[in-house]
C-alpha positions in Angstrom: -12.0 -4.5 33.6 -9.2 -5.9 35.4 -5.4 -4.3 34.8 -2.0 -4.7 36.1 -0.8 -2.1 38.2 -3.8 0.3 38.5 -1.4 1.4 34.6 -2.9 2.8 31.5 -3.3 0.2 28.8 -4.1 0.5 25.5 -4.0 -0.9 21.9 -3.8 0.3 18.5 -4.9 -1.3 15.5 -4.2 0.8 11.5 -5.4 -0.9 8.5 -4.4 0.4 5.2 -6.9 2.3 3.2 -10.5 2.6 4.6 -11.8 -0.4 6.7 -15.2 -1.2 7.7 -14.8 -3.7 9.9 -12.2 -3.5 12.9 -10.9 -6.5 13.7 -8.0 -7.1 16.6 -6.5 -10.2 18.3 -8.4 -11.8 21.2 -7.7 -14.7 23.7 -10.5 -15.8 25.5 -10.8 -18.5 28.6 -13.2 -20.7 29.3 -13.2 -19.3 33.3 -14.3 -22.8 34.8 -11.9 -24.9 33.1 -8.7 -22.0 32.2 -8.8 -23.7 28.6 -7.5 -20.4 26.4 -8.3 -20.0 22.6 -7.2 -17.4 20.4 -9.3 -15.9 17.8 -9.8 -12.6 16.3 -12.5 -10.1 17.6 -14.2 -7.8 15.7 -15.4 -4.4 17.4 -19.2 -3.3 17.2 -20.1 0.0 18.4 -23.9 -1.1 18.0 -23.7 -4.0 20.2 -25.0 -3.5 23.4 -23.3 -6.8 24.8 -20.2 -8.6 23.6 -21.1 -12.3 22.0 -19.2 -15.4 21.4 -19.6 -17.5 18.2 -21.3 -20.9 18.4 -17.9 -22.8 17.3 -15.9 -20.9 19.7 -18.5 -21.7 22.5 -18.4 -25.5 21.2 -14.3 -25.4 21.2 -14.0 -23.7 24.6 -16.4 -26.6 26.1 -18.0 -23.3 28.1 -20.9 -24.2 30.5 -24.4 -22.7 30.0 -25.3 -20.3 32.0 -28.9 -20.1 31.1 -30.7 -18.4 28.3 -31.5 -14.9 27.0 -33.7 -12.8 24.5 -31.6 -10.6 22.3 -32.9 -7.9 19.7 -30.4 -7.6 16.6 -30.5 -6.9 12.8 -33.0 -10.1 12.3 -35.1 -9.2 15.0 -35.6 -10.7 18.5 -34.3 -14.6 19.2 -33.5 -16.4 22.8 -29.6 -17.2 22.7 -27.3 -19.5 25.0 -25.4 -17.1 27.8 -22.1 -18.2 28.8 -19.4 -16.4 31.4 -15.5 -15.8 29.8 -12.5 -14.2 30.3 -11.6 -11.6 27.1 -8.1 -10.4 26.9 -7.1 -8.5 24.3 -4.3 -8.4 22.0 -1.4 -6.9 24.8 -2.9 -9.3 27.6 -3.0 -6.5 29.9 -6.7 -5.4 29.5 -9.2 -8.5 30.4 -12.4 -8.8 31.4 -14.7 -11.7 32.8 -18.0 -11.0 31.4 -21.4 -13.2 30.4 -21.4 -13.1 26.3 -24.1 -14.2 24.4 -23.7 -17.1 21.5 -24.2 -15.5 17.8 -24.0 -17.0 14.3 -20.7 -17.4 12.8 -18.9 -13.8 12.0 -16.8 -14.4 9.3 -16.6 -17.3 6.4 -13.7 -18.8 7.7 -14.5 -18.8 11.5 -11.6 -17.0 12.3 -13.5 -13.9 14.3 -14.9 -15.7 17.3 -16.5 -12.8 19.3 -18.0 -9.6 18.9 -16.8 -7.0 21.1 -19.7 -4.8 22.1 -19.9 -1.8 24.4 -20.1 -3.4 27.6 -16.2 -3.7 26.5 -16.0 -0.5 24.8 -17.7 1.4 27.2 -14.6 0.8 29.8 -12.2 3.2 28.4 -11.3 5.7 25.6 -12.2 4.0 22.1 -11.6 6.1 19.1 -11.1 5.5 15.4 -9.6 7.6 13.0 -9.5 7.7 9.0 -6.5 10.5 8.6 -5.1 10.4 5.6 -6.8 7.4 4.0 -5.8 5.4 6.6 -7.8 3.7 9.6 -6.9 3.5 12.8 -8.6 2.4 15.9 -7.2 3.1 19.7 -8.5 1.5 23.2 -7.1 2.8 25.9 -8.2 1.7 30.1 -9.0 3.9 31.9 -10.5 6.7 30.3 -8.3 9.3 30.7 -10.1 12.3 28.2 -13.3 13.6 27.0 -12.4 14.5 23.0 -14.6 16.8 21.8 -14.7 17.3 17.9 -17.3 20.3 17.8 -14.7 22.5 20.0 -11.7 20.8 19.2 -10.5 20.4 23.0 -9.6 17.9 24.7 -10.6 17.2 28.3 -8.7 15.9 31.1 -8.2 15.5 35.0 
């Protein structure tokens, strides 16, 4: 995860009511060629790896990498692997990562990547429902451990 200044970045995203899907805005680059698209992402906890929609691999011209077996909710398939730049939403937090290619994640093709946990997993991610409300946090670097069951919060 690359950041400007060795700083704390984060982003915040509320929706009104209950959501089930978070969704946040993303630029992505094709690294080889520094063509930038934006798109929305949409954050999955149970992704192991973040991937990158066939249309936006297509509009981005990215170069294959190679090939790759992924297991997901259809079972196991070999997928395209491609190498990016993600920068989310306050262009301060980016990362150059290989992403997968998926199936289309929304009707309208306006999500163009999931975010997965090799994303996630590089700060503090939390999402809250207070008051009917959700609201969804990323912060880099992790900064505490929250702890629900004693209600402390850990840091240093």
């Amino acid at each position: 995860m690359q950041q400007n200044n060795n700083q704390v970045h984060a982003l915040t995203h509320a929706g009104k009511g209950i959501v089930n899907r978070l969704v946040t805005p993303v630029e992505i680059t094709n690294v080889f060629t520094d063509q930038i698209l934006q798109t929305k992402g949409l954050w999955d906890t149970g992704a192991t790896g973040s991937a990158i929609t066939k249309s936006m691999a297509s509009a981005l011209g990215l170069s294959l990498l190679g090939r790759r077996k992924v297991r997901g909710v259809h079972g196991v398939s070999e997928v395209n692997v491609y190498y990016v730049k993600i920068t989310l939403n306050n262009k301060n937090i980016s990362l150059n990562t290989k992403v997968t290619e998926c199936n289309e994640l929304s009707a309208d093709n306006s999500v163009g990547i999931l975010i997965g946990m090799n994303v996630i997993t590089m700060g503090d991610f939390v999402i809250t429902n207070y008051k009917g409300d959700t609201t969804m946090s990323f912060r880099v670097p992790s900064l505490q451990k929250i702890d629900f069951v004693s209600g402390k919060i850990f840091s240093g």
